[in-house]
Each structure stands twice: as structure tokens, then as C-alpha cells.
C-alpha positions as CSV (number, residue, x, y, z in Angstrom):
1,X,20.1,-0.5,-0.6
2,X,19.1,-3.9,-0.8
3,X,18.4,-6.4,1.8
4,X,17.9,-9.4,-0.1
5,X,15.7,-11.5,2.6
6,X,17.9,-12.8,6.0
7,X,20.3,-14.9,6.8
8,X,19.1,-16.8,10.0
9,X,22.4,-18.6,11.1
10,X,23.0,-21.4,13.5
11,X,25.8,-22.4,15.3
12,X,26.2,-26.6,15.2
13,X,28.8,-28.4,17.2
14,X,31.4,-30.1,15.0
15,X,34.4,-32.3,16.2
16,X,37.1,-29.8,14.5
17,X,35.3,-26.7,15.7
18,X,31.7,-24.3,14.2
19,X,30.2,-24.9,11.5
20,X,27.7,-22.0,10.3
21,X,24.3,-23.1,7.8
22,X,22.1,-20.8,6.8
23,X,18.7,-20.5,4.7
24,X,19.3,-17.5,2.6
25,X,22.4,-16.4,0.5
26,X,25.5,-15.5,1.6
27,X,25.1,-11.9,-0.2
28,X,22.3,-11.1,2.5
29,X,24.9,-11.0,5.2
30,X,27.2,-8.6,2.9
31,X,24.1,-6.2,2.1
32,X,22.6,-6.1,5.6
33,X,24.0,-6.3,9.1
34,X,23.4,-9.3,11.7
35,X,23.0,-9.6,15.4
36,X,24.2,-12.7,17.3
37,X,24.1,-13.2,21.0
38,X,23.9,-16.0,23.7
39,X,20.7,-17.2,25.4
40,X,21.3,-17.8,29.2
41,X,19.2,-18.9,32.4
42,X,19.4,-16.4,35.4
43,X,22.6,-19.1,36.6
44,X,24.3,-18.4,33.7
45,X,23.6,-21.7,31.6
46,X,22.8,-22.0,28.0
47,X,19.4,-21.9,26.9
48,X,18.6,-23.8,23.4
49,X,15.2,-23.8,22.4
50,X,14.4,-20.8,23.0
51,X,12.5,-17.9,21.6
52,X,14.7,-14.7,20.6
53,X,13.1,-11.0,19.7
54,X,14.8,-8.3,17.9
55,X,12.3,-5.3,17.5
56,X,13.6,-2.2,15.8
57,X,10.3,0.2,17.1
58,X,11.7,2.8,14.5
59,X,10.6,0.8,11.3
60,X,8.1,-1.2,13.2
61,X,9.6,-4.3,12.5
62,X,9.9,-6.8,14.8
63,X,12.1,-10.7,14.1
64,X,12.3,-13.9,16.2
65,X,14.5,-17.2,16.0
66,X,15.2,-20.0,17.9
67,X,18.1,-20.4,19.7
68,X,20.2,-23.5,19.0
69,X,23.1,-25.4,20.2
70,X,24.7,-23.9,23.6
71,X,22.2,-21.2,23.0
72,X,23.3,-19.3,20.3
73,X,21.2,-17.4,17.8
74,X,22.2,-15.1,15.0
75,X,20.3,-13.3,12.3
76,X,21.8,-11.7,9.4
77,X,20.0,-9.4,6.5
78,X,19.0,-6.8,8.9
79,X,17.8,-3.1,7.7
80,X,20.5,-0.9,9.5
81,X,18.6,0.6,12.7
82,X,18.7,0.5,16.8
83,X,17.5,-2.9,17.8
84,X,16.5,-4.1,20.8
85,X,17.0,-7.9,21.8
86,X,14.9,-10.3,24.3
87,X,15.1,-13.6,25.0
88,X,12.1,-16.2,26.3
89,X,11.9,-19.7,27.1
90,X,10.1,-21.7,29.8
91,X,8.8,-19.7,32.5
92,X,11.4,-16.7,32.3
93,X,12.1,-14.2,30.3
94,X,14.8,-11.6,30.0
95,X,14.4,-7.8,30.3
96,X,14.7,-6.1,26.6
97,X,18.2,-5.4,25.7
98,X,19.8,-1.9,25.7
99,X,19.3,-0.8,22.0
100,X,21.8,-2.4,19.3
101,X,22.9,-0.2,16.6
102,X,23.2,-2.7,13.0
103,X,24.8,-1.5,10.0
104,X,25.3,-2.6,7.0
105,X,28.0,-5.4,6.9
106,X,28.8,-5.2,10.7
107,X,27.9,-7.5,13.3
108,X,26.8,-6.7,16.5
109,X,26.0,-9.1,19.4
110,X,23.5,-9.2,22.4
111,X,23.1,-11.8,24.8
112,X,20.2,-12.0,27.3
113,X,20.0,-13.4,30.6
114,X,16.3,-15.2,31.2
115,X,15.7,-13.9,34.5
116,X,12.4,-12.2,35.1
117,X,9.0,-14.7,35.4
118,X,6.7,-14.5,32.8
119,X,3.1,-13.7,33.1
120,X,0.0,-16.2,33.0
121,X,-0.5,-17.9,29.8
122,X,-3.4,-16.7,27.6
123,X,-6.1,-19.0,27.2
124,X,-6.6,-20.3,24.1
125,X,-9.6,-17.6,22.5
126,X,-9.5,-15.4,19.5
127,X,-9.1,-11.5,20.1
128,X,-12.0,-9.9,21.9
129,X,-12.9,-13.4,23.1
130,X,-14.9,-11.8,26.0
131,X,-17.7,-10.7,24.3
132,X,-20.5,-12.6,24.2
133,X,-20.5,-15.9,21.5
134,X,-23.0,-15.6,18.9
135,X,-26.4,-16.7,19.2
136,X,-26.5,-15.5,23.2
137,X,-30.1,-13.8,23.3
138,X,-29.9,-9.8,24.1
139,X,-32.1,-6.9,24.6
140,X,-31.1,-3.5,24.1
141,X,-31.3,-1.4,27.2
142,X,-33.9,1.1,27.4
143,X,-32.9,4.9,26.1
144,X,-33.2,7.4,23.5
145,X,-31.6,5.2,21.0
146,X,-33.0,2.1,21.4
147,X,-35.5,2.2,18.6
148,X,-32.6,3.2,16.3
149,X,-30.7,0.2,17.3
150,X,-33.2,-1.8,16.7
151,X,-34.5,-1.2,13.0
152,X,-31.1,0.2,12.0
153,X,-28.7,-1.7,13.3
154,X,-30.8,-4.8,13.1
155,X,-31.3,-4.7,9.5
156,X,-27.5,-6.4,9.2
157,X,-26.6,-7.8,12.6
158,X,-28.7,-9.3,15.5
159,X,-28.6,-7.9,18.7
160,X,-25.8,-9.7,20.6
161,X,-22.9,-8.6,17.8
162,X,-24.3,-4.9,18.6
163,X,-24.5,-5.4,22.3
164,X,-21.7,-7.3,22.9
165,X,-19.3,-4.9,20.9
166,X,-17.0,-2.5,23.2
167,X,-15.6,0.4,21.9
168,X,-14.1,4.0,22.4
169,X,-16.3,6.9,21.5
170,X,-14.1,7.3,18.8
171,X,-14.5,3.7,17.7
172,X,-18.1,3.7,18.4
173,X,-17.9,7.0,15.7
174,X,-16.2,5.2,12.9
175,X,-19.0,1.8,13.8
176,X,-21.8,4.1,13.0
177,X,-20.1,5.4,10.0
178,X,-19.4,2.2,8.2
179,X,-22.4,1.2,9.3
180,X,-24.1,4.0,6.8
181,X,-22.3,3.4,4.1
182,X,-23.1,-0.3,4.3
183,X,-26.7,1.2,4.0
184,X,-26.0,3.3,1.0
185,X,-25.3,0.1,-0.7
186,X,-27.4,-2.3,0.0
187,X,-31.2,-2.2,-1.3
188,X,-32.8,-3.4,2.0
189,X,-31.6,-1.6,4.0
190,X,-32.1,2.5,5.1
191,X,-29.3,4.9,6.0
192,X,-29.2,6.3,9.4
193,X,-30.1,10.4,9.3
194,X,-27.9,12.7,10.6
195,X,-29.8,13.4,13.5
196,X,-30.5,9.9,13.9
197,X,-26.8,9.1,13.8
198,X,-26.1,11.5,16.8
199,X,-28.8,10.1,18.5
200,X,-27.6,6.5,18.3
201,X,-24.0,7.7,19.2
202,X,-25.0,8.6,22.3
203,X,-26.7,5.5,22.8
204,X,-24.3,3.2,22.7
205,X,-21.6,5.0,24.2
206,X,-23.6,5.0,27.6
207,X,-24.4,1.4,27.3
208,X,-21.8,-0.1,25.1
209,X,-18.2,1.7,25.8
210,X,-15.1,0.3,26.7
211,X,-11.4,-0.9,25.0
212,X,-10.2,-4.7,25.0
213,X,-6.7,-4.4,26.7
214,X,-4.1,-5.4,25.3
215,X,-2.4,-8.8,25.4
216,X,1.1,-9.5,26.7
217,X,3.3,-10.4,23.4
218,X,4.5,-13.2,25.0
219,X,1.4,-14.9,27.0
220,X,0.9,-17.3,23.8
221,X,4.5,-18.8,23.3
222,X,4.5,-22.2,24.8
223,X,6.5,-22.8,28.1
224,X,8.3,-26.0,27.1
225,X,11.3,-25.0,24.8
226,X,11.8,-25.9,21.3
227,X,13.2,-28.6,19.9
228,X,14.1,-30.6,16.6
229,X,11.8,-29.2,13.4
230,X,10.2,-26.5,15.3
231,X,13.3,-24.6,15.7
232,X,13.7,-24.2,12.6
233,X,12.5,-20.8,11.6
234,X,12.4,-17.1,11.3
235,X,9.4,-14.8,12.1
236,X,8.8,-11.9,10.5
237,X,6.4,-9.1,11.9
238,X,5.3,-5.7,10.8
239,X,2.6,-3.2,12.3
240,X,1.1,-1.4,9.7
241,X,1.4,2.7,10.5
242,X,-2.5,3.1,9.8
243,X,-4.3,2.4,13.0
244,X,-6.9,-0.2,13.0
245,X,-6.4,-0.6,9.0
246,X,-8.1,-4.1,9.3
247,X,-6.0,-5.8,7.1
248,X,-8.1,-8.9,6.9
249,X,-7.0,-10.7,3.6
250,X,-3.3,-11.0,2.0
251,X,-1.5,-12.5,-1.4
252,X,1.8,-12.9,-2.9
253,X,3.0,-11.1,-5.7
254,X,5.2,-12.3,-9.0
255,X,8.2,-11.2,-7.1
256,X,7.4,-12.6,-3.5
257,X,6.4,-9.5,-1.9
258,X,3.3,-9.5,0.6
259,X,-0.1,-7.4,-0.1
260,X,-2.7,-6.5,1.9
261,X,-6.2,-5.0,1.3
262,X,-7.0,-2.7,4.3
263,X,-10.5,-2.5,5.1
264,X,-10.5,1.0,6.9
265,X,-8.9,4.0,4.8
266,X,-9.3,1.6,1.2
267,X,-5.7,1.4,0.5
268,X,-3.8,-1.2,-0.7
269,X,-0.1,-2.0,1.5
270,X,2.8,-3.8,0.2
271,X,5.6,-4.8,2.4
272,X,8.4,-5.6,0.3
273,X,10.4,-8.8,0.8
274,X,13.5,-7.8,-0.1
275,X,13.6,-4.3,1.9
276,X,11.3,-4.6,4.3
277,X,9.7,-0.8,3.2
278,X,5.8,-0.6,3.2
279,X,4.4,1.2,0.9
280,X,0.7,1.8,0.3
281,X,-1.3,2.7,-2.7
282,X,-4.6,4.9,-3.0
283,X,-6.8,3.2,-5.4
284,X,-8.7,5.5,-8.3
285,X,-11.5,8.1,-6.3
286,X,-14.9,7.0,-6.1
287,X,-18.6,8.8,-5.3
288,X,-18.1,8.0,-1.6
289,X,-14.8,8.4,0.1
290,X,-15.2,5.8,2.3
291,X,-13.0,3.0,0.3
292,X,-13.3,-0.5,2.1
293,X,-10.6,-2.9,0.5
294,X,-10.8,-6.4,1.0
295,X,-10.7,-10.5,-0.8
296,X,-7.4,-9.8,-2.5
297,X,-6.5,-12.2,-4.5
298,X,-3.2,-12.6,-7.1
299,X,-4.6,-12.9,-10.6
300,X,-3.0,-13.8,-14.0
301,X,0.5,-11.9,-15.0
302,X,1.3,-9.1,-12.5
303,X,-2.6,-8.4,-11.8
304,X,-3.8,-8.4,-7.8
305,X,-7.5,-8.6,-7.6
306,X,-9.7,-7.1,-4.9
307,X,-13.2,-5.8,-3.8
308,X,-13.9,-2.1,-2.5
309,X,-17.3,-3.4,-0.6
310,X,-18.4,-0.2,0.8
311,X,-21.4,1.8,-1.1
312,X,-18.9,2.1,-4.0
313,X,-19.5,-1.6,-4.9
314,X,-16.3,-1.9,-7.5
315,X,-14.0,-4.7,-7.8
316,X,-10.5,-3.6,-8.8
317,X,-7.3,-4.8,-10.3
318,X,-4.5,-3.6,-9.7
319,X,-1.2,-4.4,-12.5
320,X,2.1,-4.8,-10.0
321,X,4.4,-3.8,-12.6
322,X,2.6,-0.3,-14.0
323,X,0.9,0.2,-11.2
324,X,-2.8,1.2,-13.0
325,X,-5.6,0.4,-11.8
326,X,-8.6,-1.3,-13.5
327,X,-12.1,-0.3,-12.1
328,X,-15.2,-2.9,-12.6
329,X,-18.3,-1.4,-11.0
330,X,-20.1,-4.1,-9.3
331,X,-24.0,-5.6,-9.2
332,X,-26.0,-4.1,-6.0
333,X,-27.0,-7.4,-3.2
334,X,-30.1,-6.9,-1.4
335,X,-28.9,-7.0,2.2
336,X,-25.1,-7.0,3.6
337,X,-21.9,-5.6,2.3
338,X,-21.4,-5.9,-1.4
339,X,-17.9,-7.3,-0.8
340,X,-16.4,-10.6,1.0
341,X,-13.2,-11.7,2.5
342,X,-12.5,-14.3,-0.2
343,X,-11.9,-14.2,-3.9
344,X,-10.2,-16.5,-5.8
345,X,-8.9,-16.2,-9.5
346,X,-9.5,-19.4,-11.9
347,X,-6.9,-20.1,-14.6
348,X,-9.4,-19.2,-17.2
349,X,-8.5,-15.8,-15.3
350,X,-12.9,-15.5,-14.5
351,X,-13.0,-13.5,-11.0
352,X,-15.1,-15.4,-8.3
353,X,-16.0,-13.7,-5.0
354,X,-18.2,-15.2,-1.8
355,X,-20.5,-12.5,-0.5
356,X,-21.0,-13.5,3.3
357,X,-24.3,-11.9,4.3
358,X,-26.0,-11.7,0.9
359,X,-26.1,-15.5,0.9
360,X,-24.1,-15.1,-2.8
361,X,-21.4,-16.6,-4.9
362,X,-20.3,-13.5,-7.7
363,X,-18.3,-14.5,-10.9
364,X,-16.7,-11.6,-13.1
365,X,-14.8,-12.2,-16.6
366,X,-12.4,-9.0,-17.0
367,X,-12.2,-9.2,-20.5
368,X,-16.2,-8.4,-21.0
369,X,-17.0,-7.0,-17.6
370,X,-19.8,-9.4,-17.4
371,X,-20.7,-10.7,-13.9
372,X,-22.9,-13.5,-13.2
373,X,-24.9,-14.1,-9.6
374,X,-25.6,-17.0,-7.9
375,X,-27.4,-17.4,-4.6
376,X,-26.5,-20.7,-2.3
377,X,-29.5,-22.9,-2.3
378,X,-29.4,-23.8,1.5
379,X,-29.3,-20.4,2.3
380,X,-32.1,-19.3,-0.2
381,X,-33.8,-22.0,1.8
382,X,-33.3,-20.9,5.8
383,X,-35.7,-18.1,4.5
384,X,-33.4,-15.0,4.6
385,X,-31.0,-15.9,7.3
386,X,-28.4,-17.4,5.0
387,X,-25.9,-20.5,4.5
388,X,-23.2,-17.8,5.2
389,X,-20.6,-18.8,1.8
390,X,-16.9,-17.2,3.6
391,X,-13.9,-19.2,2.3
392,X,-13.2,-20.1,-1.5
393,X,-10.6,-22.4,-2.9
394,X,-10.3,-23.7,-7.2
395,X,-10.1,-27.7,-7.1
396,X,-8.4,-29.2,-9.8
397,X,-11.0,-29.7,-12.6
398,X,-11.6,-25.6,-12.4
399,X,-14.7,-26.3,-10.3
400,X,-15.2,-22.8,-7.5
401,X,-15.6,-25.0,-4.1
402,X,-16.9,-22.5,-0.5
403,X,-17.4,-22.7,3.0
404,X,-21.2,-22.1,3.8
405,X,-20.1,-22.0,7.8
406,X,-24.0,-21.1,9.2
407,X,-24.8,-24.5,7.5
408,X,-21.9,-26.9,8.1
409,X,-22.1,-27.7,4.5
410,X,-19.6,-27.1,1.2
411,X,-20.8,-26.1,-2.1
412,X,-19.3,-26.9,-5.4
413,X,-19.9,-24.0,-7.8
414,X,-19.5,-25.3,-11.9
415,X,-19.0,-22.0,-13.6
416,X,-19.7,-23.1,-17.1
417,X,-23.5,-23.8,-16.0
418,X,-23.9,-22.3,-13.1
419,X,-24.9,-25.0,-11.4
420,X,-24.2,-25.3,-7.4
421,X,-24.4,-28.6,-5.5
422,X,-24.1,-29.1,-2.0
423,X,-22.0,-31.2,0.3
424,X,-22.9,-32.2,4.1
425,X,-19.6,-32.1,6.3
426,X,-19.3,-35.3,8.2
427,X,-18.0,-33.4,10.9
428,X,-21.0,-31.7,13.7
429,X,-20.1,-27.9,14.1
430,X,-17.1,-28.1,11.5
431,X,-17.2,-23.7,11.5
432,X,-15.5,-24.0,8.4
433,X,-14.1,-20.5,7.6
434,X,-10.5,-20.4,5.0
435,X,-9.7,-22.9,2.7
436,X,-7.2,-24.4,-0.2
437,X,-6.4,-26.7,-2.6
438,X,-3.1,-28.7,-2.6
439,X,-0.7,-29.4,-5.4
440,X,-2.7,-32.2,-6.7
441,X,-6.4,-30.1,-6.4
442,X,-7.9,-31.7,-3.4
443,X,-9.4,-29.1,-1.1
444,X,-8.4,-28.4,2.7
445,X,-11.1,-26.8,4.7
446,X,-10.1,-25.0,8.0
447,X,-12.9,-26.1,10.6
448,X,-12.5,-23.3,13.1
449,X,-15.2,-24.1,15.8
450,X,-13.8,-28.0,16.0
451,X,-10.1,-27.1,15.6
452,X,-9.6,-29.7,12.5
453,X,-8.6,-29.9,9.1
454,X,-10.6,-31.1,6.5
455,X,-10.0,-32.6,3.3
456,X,-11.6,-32.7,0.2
457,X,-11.0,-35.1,-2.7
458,X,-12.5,-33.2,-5.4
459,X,-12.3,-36.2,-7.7
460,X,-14.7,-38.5,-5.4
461,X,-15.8,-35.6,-2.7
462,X,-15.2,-38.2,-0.1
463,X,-14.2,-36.0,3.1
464,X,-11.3,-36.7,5.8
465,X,-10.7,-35.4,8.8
466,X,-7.5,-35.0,10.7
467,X,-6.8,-33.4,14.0
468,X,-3.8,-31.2,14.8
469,X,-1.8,-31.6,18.2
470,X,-2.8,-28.8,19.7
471,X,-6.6,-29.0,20.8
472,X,-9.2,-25.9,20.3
473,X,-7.0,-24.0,18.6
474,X,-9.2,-22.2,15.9
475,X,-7.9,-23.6,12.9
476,X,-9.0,-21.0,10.4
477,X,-6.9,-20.3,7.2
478,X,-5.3,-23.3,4.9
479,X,-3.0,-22.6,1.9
480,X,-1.1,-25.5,0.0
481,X,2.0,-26.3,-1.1
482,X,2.2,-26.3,-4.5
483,X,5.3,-27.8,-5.0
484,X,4.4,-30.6,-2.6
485,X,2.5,-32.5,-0.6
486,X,2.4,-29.9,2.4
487,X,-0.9,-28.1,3.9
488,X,-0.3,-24.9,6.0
489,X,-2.6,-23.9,8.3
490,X,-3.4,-21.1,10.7
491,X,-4.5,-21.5,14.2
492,X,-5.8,-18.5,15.1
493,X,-6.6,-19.4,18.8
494,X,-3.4,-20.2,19.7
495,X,-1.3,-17.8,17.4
496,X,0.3,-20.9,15.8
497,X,1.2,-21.5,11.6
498,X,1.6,-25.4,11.6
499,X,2.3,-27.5,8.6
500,X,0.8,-31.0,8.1
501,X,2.7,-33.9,5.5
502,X,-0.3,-36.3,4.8
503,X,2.3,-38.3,3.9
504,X,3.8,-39.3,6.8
505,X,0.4,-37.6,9.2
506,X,3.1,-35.4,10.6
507,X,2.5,-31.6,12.1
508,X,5.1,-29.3,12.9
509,X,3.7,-25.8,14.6
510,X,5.1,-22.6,14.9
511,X,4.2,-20.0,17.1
512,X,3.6,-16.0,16.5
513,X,5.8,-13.5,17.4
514,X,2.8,-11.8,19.3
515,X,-0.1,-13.1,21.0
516,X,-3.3,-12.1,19.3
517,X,-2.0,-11.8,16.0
518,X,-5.4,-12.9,14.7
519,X,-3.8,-14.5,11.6
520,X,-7.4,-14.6,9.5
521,X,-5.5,-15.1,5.9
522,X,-2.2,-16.8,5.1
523,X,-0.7,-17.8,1.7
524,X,2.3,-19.8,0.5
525,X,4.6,-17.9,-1.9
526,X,4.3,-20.3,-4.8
527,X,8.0,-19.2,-6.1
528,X,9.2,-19.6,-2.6
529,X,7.0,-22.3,-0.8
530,X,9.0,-22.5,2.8
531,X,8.1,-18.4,3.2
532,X,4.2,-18.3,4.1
533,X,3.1,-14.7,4.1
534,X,-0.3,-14.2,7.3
535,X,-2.0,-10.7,7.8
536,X,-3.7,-10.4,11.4
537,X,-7.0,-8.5,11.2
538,X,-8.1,-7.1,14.3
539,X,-3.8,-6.8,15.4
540,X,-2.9,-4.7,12.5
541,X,-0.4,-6.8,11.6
542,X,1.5,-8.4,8.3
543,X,4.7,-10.6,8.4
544,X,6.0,-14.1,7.4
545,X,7.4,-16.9,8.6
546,X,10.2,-18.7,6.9
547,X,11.3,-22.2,7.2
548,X,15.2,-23.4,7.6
549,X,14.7,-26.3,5.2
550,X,17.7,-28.8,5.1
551,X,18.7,-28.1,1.7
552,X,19.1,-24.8,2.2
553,X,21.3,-25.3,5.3
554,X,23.5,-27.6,3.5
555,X,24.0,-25.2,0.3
556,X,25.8,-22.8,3.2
């Protein structure tokens, strides 16, 4: 059965009576179910403005809305199941409902009573934000192990990522494991022995164990309730059965439907728009098991593009339609992984990849399987350490624009010669991570460590900056509009998606459903611009958020 999207519904005030608007067709309601319900303060008063769950734990899906005039909220389109309901706004919250059974074409209702405080507010940090920030000087304790650490673990990382890490043994296990086959293929750097392995194991679980705790789920949504634009949407969140998958990167089929490349176990997750059923795909076998998926990208026709950067060094593509793979075995890097977290596809339908710790920009064209490398000139010249190229973004003469974050620079990449020129950001300690191009090819640049945006004119490469309203907030992904003027952007810190008009300088944010969601990627469906599709990757998470617009409300 279908479940063509949801049908978020909200109850207006009229002189004669209700009136009901809606974002999504009126179909929705027909092939799903709904649940509507009340929002109240412990005295019994209405609560608008506030933030309403609906978690069904069975298919791991969790919803949230706004709730509207005299508190009401209702959500249609639901996948039959048992869900629970909670309501939170200000500095209460209710308990979670008793469980709500929704079937198809029936309506079920749950109000909820804010009466429980909430706990403290989390600060605004990215996940694991008490480990030491990079660049904080560390020795390795002494041990059997030590020397191991040093000249193996070292060949990649310094020694505060390695000694500010905290993991399970069991984490610690699967560190040391990726950590080889990075080894296996790279050309500077050694594989760990067996023995060696052990040894180092043992090492670091003495001196290095522990588990971040979790987060409260709500200790990120804001305390003041919700009004006017911000109310105006539906969240969408789905925890992906593979634990710890990493699904770092994300992109938008043909048909809507959200992707992910997962980084640990190599395979590729879909989460379909229209059901809500993930799905994941094994990609072709290899010479190592150990798959790493990541940069996917959405290519010409029905094609997904991505990068298996473990010691299998292929890029793939993957046809949506036929499901085949295509396998493209890949040029070996010196030091690093062989992969990245961003590729981008031109419309010339060349591949472009930016290779983090191999100081590299990688082009591929699929029809002769020829790839050309290019090494960033300001980090060629730091003498090994690397200008650090992460996000990648096509302006709108074809030019391949990147983030070089170690350097506070861009570079513009012209693939016809090959030729790379740099751009200082006028901006000190910009971070810039994720970026994008808007519907008329200017570049937006996420500055993560300053918490702006950046813009890019790529005609003039004059550079703006703008600041969003909430301050620090890790502004990390950007993805255009490209049916108008709009930027989105992630703030990571703060578990927002916010939108910026240039047109009129105005933001609108909109928080997570859960606190940490870590959104690293995010991507507007082009068919459907008011649905932005974010994968978290250290929460294991996928979703969407989708925006009531006005003419959608009026076409109900």
C-alpha cells in the first residue's frame, strides 16, 4: 500500500466555524491514517507553538509538527502501526502517550497534557563535543602499545584525534580495523600486523575507553514556543537498523526518495518517500570485504554516484531504475583514504571528488574511465600537512569550486585545463566545510567554526558574508533552491535546518526532531524544493523536513 507523503493539517479559526489546509493531497489522508490531538499546559490551557512527537519504535520512525491555533495538531499519511504521542513547549513537557493504534483511513486522536519539567538545555556543541578540539598538544601514555600508536596511528592522524577518542572495546576493535584497511590503500602508509593489532588493542582500551552518553531528544528544541513561519512544518526522522552505519553523505533520487552511502558495512540505504520502507543494497564484492561507502552524489538520468574509499579504492554508480551497478576502479593517493565526503556531478556528466587528507581534487569521465588528478597548490605548499579540500559545489559556468578548510581559502578547479586558482576568504577562521550553488550559480559556503554563510559570486568572485540569528551554531551543509532564490542550510550545533531569502535578508530556522542529529549533509529535492532531505553521521539518522508553503495550504 501506498502512502503518498503526509498530510500535516491545521486547524484555523474562521468566523463560520474550521477550516482545514493542508500541504499534501487529499488522497494521502485516504491511503494512510492520521492522528490529531490537543496540546495543553498542566492547567488545562491550550498550548500553540508547540512541538508534537509521534514515534512508531516498530518501524523506527519518528514525526513532529507544530501545534497551531487553540493547540491543535494533526498529521495524516501515516503507515498503519502503534504510535506513541508527546507534546513539548517551553519548559514542560508531557509524558509519552499510551500507544495509538493508526490504520489506514481511520483517525485516531491523542492529546497531551505538558506537565513534567524538562531537563537542562544542551549547549550548543557538535556530538562528542568533549573531546579535546584539534590542535590541543598530546602524549601517548607510556605502555606496551605506545610505539605502535605512534608510527601507526600517526601516519594519518596526530595524536590528540587518537587520544582524545573514547570508545567501547568493541568500538576500539572496529577503529583498529578501518584503520588497516586505510593502510592497505594508501602507499605511505604500513598495515598494522596481527600481533601488532592485538597489541595496540590493548593499548588503548586501558588508556582510551569509554562511551559518549547519550543526549536527551529534547535538550536542543528551544524554550520559547513557535510562532508565524516557523510553525510551519513536518519533520521526518528515521534510525537506520545498522548500528553505527555512519551515514555521512545523502542525495535525492529522480523520484524524490532519499539515499545514503553508509560508511561502515558499504551499503547503500534508500528510504522511500512515498512508503517510508528502507531498503538497502549490497554493492558488487570486492578483494577486501571491508566496503566503506561514501560522497554520493545524484548523476545524469537515474544514475547515483559514490566512492567505496576503503583499500578497494572504486567509485561506483549505481542506475535507480535497473538497479546495476557500474564499478570504476580508482587511482591509489599517497597518504589518507582514497575517498572523500563530497562528490559532485557536472552536467557534462564528468565525476569530481575532493580527497580530504591526500591534499587532492579527482575528476572521472564514465564514458572512457579516464581519471585525471589534481593536487591543491596551498596544500602542496604547507609541505605535506595539506590545504584539507572537503566540500564541492558546480558554479554556473561548469567551473568545480571546494572548501580547502585547513587554509581558510576556496579553490576554483577549471576542468578543461586543469588549472586551479585560489581564493582568500575575507572571513578569519571561516572552517568552511559543505557547500552549494543557488539557482543562478553563485556559490554558498557553510563556515562552520564562525557560524556564517558565505557567498560566492562566481561571475566576479567577490565574497559576502551574512550571519544567521542564532550565534555559534556550526553552520555546516548548504544546498540551494533551484527553483528560487532560497539557500538552506544546516546548523549542526544547534540541530537547526534554516532557510535564508537574500531577497528580503530573512531566516526562518527549524529545529530537529532529536538533539545531536549531526546533520553533516543535506539536499533540496529539486522536483520538490520545500522537502529538504539531511542524514546525521555520528546519530545514525536520515529524515526530512517539509515546509507548509502557502500555496499548498490554499490548494486544500
Amino acid at each position: 500500500m501506498m502512502f503518498r507523503h503526509f498530510t500535516v493539517k491545521i486547524a484555523v479559526v474562521v468566523a463560520m466555524g474550521v477550516a482545514i489546509v493542508g500541504i499534501h493531497s487529499a488522497q494521502a489522508v485516504n491511503n494512510g491514517g492520521s492522528v490529531q490531538g490537543i496540546v495543553k499546559s498542566a492547567s488545562g490551557e491550550a498550548v500553540s507553538g508547540a512541538f508534537v512527537k509521534l514515534k512508531n519504535a516498530e518501524r523506527r520512525l519518528t514525526f513532529m509538527v507544530i501545534s497551531q491555533t487553540q493547540g491543535s495538531y494533526q498529521i495524516g499519511g501515516l503507515p498503519p502501526g502503534k504510535y506513541r504521542v508527546q507534546g513539548i513547549g517551553g519548559d514542560f513537557q508531557s509524558e509519552w502517550s499510551a500507544p495509538v493504534d493508526v490504520g489506514a483511513g481511520k483517525s485516531s486522536t491523542a492529546n497531551v497534557w505538558l506537565r513534567n519539567l524538562r531537563g537542562p538545555m544542551l549547549s550548543l556543541a557538535g556530538p562528542r563535543a568533549q573531546q579535546p578540539q584539534p590542535g590541543t598538544p598530546r602524549i601517548f601514555p607510556e605502555g606496551e602499545g605506545k610505539r605502535i600508536a605512534e608510527t601507526k596511528c600517526a601516519q594519518c592522524h596526530d595524536t590528540q584525534r587518537v587520544s582524545g577518542a573514547r570508545y567501547t572495546r568493541e568500538g576500539w576493535e572496529d577503529c583498529i580495523e578501518v584503520m588497516r584497511d586505510y593502510a592497505r590503500a594508501v602507499t605511505a602508509a604500513t598495515d598494522l600486523t596481527d600481533e601488532e593489532a592485538k597489541v595496540l588493542l590493548d593499548y588503548v582500551t586501558t588508556h582510551f575507553l569509554g562511551e559518549t552518553p547519550k543526549a536527551d531528544p529534547n535538550s536542543r528544541l528551544p524554550r520559547t514556543l513557535l510562532s508565524g513561519e516557523a510553525t510551519q512544518y513536518l519533520a521526518v526522522e528515521y534510525e537506520i537498523p545498522t548500528h553505527d552505519s555512519e551515514p555521512h553523505e545523502i542525495t535525492v533520487d529522480k523520484d524524490g526518495n532519499g539515499w545514503v552511502s553508509e560508511r561502515k558495512g558499504g551499503l547503500l540505504g534508500k528510504l522511500d518517500v512515498n512508503t517510508l520502507a528502507f531498503t538497502e543494497v549490497s554493492p558488487p564484492p570486492a578483494a577486501w570485504g571491508g566496503l566503506r561507502l561514501n560522497a554520493i552524489a545524484q548523476g545524469l538520468g537515474n544514475s547515483l554516484w559514490m566512492v567505496d574509499g576503503g583499500p578497494n579504492r572504486r567509485w561506483l554508480s549505481y542506475d535507480t531504475k535497473t538497479g546495476k551497478f557500474q564499478v570504476f576502479p580508482a587511482p591509489a593517493v599517497r597518504i589518507g583514504s582514497p575517498g572523500g565526503n563530497t562528490m559532485v556531478v557536472r552536467p557534462d556528466g564528468t565525476v569530481w571528488l575532493a580527497i580530504l587528507f591526500a591534499n587532492q581534487v579527482v575528476g572521472l569521465n564514465p564514458a572512457t574511465g579516464k581519471f585525471v588528478t589534481y593536487e591543491v597548490p596551498s596544500g602542496v605548499a604547507t609541505g605535506g600537512r595539506g590545504a584539507s579540500p572537503y566540500g564541492m559545489a558546480i558554479a554556473g559556468d561548469g567551473k568545480v569550486w571546494f572548501n580547502e578548510f585547513a587554509v581558510n581559502k576556496m579553490g576554483r578547479l577549471v576542468p578543461d585545463t586543469g588549472t586551479i586558482d585560489e581564493f582568500d576568504i575575507p572571513l578569519q577562521g571561516c572552517g568552511n566545510r559543505k557547500m552549494g550553488s543557488d539557482s543562478d550559480g553563485n556559490l554558498w559556503v557553510g563556515c562552520y567554526s564562525a557560524g556564517k554563510l558565505l557567498k560566492i559570486d562566481y561571475k566576479t568572485t567577490q565574497m559576502t558574508v551574512f550571519s544567521p540569528p542564532t550565534e555559534n551554531s556550526g553552520v555546516y551543509a548548504v544546498s540551494g533552491d533551484p527553483k528560487s532564490k532560497l539557500i538552506w542550510f544546516s546548523e549542526q550545533r544547534a540541530d537547526k535546518i534554516a532557510r535564508f531569502d537574500p531577497q528580503t535578508q530573512a531566516y526562518v530556522e527549524y529545529p530537529m526532531i532529536s538533539a545531536e542529529s549531526d546533520v553533516r549533509r543535506m539536499e533540496v529535492d529539486p522536483n520538490q524544493p520545500n522537502r529538504i532531505w539531511w542524514a546525521g553521521h555520528t546519530s545514525n539518522l536520515m529524515g526530512y523536513i517539509e515546509i507548509l508553503s502557502g500555496d499548498a495550504r490554499q490548494k486544500q
